[in-house]
C-alpha positions as CSV (number, residue, x, y, z in Angstrom):
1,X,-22.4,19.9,-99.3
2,X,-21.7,16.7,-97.6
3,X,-18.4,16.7,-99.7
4,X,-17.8,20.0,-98.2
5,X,-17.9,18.9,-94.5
6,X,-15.8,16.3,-94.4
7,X,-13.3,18.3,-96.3
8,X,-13.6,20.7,-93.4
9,X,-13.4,18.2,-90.4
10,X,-9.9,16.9,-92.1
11,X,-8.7,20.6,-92.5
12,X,-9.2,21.3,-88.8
13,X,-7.9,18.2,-88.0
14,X,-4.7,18.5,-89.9
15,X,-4.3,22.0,-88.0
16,X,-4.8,19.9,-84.4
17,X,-8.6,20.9,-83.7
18,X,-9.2,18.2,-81.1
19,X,-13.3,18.4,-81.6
20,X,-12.3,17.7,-85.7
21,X,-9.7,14.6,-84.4
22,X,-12.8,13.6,-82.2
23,X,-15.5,13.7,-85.2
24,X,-12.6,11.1,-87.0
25,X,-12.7,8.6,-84.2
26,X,-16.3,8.8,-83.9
27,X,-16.7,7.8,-87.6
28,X,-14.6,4.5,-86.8
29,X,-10.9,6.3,-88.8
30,X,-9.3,5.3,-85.7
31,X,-5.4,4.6,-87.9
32,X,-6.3,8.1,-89.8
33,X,-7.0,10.0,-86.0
34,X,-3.6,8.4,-84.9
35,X,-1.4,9.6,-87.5
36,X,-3.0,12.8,-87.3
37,X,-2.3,12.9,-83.2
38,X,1.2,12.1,-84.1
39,X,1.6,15.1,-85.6
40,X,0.7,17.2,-83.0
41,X,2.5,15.8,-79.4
42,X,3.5,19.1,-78.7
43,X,-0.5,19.9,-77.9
44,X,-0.9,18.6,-74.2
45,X,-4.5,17.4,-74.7
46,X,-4.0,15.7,-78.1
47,X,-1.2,13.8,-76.2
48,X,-3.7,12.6,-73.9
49,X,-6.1,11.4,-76.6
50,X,-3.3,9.6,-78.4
51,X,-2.2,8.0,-75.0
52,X,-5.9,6.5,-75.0
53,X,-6.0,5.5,-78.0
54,X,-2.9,3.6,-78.0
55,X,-3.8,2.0,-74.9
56,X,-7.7,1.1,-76.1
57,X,-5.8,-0.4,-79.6
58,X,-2.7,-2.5,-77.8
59,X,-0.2,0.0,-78.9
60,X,1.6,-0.3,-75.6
61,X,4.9,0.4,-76.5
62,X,4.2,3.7,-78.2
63,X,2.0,4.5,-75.1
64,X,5.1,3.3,-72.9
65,X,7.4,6.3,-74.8
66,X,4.7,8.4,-74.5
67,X,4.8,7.9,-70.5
68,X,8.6,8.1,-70.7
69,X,8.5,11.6,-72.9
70,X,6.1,13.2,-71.2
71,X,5.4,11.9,-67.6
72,X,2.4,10.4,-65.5
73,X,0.1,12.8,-66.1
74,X,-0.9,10.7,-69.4
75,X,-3.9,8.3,-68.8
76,X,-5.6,7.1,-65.6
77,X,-4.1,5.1,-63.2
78,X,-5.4,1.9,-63.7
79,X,-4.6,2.8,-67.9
80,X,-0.5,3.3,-66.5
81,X,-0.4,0.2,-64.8
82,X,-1.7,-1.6,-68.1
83,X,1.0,-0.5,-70.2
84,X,3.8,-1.1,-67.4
85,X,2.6,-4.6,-67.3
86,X,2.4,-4.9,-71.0
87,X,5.9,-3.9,-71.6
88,X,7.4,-6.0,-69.0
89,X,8.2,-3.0,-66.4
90,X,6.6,-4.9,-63.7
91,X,7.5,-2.5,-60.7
92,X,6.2,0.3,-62.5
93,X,3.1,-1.6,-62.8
94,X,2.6,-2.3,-58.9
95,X,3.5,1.3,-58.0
96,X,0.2,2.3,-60.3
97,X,-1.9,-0.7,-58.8
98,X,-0.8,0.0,-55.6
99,X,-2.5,3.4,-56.2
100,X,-5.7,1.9,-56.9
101,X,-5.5,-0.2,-54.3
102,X,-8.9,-2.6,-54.9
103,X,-9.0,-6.4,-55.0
104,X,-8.1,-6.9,-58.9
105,X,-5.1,-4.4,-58.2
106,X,-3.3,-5.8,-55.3
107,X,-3.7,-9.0,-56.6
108,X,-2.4,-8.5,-59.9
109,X,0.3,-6.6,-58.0
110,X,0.7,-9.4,-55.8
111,X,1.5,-11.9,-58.9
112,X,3.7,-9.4,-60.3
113,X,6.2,-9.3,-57.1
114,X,5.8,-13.0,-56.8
115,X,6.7,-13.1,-60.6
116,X,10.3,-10.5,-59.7
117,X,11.4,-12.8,-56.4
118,X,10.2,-10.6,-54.0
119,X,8.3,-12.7,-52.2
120,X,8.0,-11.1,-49.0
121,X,6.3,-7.8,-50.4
122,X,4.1,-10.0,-52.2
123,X,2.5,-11.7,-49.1
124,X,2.1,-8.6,-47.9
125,X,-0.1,-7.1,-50.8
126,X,-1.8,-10.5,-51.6
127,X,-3.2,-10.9,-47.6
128,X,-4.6,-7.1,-48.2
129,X,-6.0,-8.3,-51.2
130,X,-7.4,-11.5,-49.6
131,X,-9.6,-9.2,-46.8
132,X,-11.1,-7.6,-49.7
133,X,-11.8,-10.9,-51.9
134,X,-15.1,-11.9,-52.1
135,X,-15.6,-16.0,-51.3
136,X,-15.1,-17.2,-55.1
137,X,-12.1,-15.2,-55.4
138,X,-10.8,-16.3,-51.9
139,X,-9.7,-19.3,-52.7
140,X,-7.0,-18.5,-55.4
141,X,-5.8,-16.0,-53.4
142,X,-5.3,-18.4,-50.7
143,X,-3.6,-20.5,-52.8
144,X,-0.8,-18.5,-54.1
145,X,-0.5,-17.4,-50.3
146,X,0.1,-20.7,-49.5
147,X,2.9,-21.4,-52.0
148,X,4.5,-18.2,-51.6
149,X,4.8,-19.5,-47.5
150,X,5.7,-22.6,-48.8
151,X,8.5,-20.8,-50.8
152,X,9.7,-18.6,-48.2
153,X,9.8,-21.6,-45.8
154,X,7.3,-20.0,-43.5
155,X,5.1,-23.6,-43.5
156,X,5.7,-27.2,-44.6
157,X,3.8,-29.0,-47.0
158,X,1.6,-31.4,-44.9
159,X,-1.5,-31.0,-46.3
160,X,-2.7,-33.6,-49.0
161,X,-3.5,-31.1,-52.5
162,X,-6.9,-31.4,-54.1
163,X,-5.6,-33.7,-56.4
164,X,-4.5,-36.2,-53.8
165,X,-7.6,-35.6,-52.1
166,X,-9.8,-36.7,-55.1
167,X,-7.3,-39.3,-55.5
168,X,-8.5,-41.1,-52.2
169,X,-12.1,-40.6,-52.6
170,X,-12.1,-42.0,-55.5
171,X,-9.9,-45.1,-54.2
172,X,-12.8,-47.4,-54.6
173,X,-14.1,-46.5,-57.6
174,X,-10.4,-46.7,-59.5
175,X,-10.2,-50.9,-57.5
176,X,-13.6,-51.6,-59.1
177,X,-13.2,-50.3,-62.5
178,X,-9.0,-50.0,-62.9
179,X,-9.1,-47.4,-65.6
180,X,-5.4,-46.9,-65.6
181,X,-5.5,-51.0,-66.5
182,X,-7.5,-50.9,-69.6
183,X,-5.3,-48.3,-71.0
184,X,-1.9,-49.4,-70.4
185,X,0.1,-51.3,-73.3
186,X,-3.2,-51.7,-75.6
187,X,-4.0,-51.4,-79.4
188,X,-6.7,-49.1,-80.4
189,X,-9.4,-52.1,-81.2
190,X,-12.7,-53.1,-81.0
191,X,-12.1,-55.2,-78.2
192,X,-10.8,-51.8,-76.4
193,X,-14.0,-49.7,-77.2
194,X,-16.0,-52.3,-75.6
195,X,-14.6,-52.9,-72.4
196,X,-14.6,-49.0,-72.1
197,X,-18.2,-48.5,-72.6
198,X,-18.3,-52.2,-69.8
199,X,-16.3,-49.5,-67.5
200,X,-18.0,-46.7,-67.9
201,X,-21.4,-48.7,-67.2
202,X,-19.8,-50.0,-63.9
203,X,-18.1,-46.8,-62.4
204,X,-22.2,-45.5,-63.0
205,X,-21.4,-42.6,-65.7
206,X,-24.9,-44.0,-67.0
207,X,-25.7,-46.2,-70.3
208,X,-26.8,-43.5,-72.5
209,X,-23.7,-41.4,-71.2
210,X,-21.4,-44.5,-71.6
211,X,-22.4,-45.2,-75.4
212,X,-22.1,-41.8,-76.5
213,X,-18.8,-41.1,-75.1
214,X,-17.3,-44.4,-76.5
215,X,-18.7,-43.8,-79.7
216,X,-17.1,-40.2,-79.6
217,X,-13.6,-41.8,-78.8
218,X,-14.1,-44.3,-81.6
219,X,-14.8,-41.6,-84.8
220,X,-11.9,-39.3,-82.6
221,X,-9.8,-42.0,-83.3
222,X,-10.2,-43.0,-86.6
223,X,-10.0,-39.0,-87.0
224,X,-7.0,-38.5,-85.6
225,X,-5.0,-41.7,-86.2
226,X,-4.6,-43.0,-82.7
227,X,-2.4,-45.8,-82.6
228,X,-1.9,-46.8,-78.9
229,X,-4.3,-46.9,-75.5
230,X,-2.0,-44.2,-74.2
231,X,-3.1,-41.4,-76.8
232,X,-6.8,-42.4,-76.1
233,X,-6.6,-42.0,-72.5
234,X,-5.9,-39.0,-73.0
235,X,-8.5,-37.6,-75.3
236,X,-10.9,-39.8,-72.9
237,X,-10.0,-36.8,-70.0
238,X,-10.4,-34.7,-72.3
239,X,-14.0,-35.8,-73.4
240,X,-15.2,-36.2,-69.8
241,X,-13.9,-32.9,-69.0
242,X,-16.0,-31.7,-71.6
243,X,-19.0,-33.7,-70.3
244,X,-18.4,-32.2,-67.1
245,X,-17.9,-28.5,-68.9
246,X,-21.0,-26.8,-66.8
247,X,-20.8,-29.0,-63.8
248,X,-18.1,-26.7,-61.8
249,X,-19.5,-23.8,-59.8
250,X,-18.4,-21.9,-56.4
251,X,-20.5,-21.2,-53.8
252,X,-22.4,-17.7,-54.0
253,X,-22.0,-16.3,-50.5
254,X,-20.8,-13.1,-49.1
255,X,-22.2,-10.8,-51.2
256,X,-24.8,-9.8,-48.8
257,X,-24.7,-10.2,-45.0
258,X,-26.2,-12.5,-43.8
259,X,-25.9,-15.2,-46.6
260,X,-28.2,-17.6,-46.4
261,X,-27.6,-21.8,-47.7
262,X,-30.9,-23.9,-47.7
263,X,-29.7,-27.9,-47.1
264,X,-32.2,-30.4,-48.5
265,X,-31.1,-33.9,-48.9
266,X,-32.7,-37.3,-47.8
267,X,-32.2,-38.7,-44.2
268,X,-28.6,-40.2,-44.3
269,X,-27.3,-38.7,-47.4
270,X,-24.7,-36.3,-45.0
271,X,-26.9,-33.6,-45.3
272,X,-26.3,-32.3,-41.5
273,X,-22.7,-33.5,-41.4
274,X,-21.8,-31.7,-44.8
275,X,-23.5,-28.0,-42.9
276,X,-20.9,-29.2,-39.6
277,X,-17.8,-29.2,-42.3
278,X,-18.8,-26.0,-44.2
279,X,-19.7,-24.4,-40.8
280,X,-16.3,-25.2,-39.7
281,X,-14.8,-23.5,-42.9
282,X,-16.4,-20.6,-42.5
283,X,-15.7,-20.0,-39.2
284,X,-11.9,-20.6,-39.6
285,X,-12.6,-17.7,-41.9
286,X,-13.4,-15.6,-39.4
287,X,-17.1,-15.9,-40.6
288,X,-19.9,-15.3,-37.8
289,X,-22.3,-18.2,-38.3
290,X,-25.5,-19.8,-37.8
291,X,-26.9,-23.0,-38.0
292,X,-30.6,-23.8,-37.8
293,X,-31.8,-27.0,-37.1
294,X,-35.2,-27.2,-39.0
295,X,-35.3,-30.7,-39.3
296,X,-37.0,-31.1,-36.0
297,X,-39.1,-34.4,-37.6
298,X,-36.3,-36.2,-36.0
299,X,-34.5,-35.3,-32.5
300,X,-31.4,-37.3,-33.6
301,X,-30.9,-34.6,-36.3
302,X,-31.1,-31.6,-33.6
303,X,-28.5,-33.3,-31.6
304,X,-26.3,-34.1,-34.6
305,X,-26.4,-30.0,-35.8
306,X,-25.9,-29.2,-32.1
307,X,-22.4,-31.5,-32.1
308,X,-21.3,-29.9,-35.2
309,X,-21.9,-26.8,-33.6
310,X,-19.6,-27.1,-31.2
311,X,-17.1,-28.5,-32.9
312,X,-17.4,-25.6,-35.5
313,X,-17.5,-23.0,-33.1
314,X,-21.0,-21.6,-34.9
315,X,-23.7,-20.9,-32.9
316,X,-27.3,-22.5,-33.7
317,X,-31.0,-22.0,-32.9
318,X,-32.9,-24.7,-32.4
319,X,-36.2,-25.7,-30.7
320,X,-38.0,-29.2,-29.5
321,X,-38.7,-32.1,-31.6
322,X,-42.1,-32.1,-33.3
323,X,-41.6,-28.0,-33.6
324,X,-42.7,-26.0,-36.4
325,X,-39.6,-25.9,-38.9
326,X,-41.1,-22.5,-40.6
327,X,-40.9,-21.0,-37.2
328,X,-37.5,-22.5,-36.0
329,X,-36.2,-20.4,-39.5
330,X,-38.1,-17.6,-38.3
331,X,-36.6,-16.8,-34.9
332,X,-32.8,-18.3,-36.5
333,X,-32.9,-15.5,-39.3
334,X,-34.2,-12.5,-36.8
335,X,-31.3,-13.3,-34.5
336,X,-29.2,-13.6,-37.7
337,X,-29.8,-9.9,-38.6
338,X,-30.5,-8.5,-35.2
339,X,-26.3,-10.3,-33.8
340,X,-24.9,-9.4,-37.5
341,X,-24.2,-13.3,-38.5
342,X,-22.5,-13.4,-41.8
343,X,-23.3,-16.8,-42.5
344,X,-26.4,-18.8,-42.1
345,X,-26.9,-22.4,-42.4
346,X,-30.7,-24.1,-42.5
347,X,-30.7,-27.5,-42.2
348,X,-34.2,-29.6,-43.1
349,X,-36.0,-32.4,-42.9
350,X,-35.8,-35.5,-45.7
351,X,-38.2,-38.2,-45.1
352,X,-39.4,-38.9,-48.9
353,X,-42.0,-41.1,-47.8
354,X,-44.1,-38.1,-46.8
355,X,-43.4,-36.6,-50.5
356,X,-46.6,-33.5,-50.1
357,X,-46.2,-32.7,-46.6
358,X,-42.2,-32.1,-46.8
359,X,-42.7,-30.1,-50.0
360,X,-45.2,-28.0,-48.5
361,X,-42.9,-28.0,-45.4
362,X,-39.8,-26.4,-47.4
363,X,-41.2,-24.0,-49.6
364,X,-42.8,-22.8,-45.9
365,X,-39.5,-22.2,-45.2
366,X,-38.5,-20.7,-48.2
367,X,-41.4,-17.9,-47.5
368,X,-40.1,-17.4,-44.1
369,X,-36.4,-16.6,-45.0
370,X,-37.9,-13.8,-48.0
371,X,-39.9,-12.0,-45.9
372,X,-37.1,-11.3,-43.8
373,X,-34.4,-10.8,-46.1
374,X,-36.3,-10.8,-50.1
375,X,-33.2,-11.4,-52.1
376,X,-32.0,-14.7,-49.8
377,X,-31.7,-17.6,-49.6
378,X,-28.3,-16.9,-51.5
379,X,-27.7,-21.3,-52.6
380,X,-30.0,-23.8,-52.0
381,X,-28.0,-27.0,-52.0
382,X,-29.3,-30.5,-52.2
383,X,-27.1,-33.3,-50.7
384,X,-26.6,-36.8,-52.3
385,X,-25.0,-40.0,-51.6
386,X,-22.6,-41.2,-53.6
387,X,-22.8,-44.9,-52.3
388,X,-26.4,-44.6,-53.8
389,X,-25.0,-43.6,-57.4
390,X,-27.0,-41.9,-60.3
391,X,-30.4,-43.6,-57.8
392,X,-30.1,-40.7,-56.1
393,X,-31.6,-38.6,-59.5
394,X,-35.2,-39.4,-58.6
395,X,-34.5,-38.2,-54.9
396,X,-33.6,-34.9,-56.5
397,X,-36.2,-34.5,-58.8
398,X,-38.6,-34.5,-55.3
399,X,-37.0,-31.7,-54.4
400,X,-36.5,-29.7,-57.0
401,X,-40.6,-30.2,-56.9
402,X,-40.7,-27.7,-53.7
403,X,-37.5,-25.6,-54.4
404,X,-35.3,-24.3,-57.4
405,X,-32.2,-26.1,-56.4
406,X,-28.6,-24.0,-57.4
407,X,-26.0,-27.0,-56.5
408,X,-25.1,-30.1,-55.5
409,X,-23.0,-31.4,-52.7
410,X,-22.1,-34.9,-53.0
411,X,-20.9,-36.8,-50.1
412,X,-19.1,-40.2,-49.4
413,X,-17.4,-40.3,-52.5
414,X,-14.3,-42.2,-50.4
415,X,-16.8,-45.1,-49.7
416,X,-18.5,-45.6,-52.9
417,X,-17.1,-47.6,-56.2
418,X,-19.8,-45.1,-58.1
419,X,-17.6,-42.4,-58.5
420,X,-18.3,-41.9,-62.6
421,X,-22.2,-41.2,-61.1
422,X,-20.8,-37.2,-60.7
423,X,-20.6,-37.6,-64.9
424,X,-24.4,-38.6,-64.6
425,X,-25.8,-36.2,-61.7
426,X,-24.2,-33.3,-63.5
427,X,-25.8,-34.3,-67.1
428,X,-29.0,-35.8,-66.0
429,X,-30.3,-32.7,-63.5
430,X,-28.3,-29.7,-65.3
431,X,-26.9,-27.9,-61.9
432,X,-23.2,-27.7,-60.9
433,X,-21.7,-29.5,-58.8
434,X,-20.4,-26.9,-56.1
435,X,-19.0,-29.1,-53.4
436,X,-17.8,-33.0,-53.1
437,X,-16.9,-35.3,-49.3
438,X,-13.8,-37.1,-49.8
439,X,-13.2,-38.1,-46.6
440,X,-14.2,-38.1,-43.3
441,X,-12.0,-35.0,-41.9
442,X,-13.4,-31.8,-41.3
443,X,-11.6,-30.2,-44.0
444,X,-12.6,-33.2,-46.5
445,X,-15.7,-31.3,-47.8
446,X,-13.6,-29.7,-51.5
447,X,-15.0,-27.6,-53.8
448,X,-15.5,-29.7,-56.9
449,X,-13.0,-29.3,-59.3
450,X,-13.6,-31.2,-62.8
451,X,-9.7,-30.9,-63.7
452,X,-8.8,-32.8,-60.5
453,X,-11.8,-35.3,-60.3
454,X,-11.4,-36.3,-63.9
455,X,-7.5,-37.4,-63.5
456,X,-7.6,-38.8,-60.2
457,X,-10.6,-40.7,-61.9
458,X,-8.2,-42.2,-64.9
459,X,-4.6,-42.1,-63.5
């Protein structure tokens, strides 16, 4: 009987029954429903299953002669463009993105002018795309906007790049530990391996860190045959990069309105200067923001939020010293949602030495922000000082104490010869890294990249 059914299905099939050629596919004969599909182009609807399937199994230049035979009524949009792009007929592609016309598809279609020299038309998608990008996506777009000026001639490069940037801030570090010494002109000995691990100790990576990773690049060696310092510098990127594999995150903001950051950080870690320089970004990006000044233990830090303010161009609420910080978040998130702020920024107090109070203080807070908005704060970011090195672990664990903390910001990396202490943050408390200070300048606060950290770090 069961004999007899199958027999069936494939005698309908071979006839073109499209429910039969459907029953095939289901059962997982996906190269049996093609041939059979083949046979039968002249059926409109069994085209139309056989464009699908080509396009779900990569056949995309059997699908492409199917679009040329028989026109665009094969396949949906978004399926067109796929094959276009697959093939190589790049202006085909955009005219089918260009149909669609969300984020993914004037980007892609952005790239793809870019990619046929026609530059100008691919400004002019790529800024469409970048008004519908949301902030993690913002910043590549930006980026190929930029070069594609660049290109054009529209702007000079004057702006130092991330690497450069990273370059500076780690200035320090590179003078105290001279990385790019120990590796240049060596032999692969013993001698090597141990003034690597002596380096690693002193740029603050951590001890255990330190061992591990020498001991790594000692059996790599052997491994692999390395003959010259050279060809272990440049597995040693490679390792740290792969210490640093889940350290690199972007900030989570704009998905809601208004997003909410928490700051937490010790007094003088750059906690309220780090919410000026991201206040400025965000208003340069046409952001309408807050900031709150819930560190009111200390009337320095009111006045401090208050310069940034204006030099932003954010607005802030902010009350007395001595005020209740709970209720300073209170009024700052009603005004948020009643003026429709996009971004809000809450700084808070850090005085360690009265550990229960500021806990109690800051998951207060916390409280005060759901009940107006449930789902926010969107980060909560703590704020550490890189002149203090891998010390600064045991001021995060306080914190983490009152709140669940979803990055790290580190600061005054330009002034510290503990740059390798990123390596042991990242490791020790298990949350990314989302934003690093390498300078001064307003525009000095960088989302952390480990690509660029690690060879400015070693070059």
């Amino acid at each position: 009987m069961i004999f007899f059914k199958k027999s069936d299905i494939y005698r309908r099939a071979e006839k073109g029954d499209k429910s039969a050629i459907l029953e095939i596919l289901k059962k997982g004969e996906r190269k049996k429903a093609k041939k059979l599909l083949e046979k039968h182009l002249d059926n409109p609807d069994l085209r139309k299953v056989l464009f699908d399937l080509c396009v779900e199994d990569e056949y995309y230049m059997q699908a492409l002669e199917l679009l040329s035979e028989y026109g665009s009524d094969l396949g949906t949009t978004r399926q067109r463009a796929v094959v276009y792009e697959k093939t190589g007929n790049y202006k085909e592609a955009v005219q089918e993105l260009l149909k669609i016309g969300d984020f993914d598809s004037l980007y892609k279609a952005g790239l793809l002018l870019d990619s046929l020299g026609e530059k100008e038309k691919a400004l002019e998608i790529l800024k469409r795309a970048l008004n519908l990008a949301s902030p993690t996506e913002k910043e590549n777009v930006e980026e190929v906007i930029h070069r594609i000026k660049l290109d054009l001639g529209l702007i000079k490069e004057s702006k130092e790049s991330l690497l450069e940037k990273f370059r500076k801030g780690l200035k320090k570090t590179k003078e105290k530990v001279e990385f790019g010494v120990v590796f240049r002109g060596r032999k692969i000995d013993e001698e090597l391996f141990e003034e690597m691990e002596e380096l690693f100790v002193k740029a603050d990576m951590g001890v255990k860190t330190a061992v591990n990773l020498v001991e790594d690049l000692r059996k790599l060696a052997i491994r692999k045959n390395l003959k010259t310092s050279e060809e272990l510098k440049k597995f040693t990127k490679i390792k740290v990069k792969e210490l640093l594999s889940d350290c690199e995150a972007q900030l989570k903001v704009g998905e809601r309105s208004p997003s909410v950051i928490v700051f937490l950080g010790v007094n003088g870690s750059g906690k309220t200067t780090t919410i000026g320089k991201l206040a400025y970004r965000f208003v340069k990006e046409e952001k309408k923001t807050l900031l709150i000044a819930a560190d009111t233990f200390r009337a320095a830090a009111i006045e401090q939020l208050e310069v940034w303010a204006r030099r932003s161009g954010a607005d802030i609420v902010k009350k007395s010293e001595g005020s209740d910080p709970a209720a300073v978040v209170y009024e700052g998130i009603e005004k948020a949602l009643k003026e429709n702020y996009s971004i809000v920024l809450v700084d808070t107090a850090g005085r360690l030495h009265t550990k229960e109070p500021l806990i109690k203080e800051l998951r207060k807070v916390k409280k005060v922000i759901q009940k107006l908005i449930p789902e926010e704060p969107s980060e909560v970011l703590l704020v550490l000082d890189a002149t203090v090195g891998q010390n600064s672990i045991q001021q995060a664990k306080v914190f983490r104490e009152a709140l669940e903390v979803t990055g790290i910001v580190i600061t005054k990396l330009d002034g510290s010869a503990k740059g390798g202490s990123v390596v042991a943050i990242c490791r020790e408390l298990k949350i990314p890294v989302k934003l690093i200070g390498v300078g001064e300048g307003v525009e000095d606060l960088q989302s952390f990249k480990k690509e660029e950290y690690v060879e400015a770090l070693f070059d």
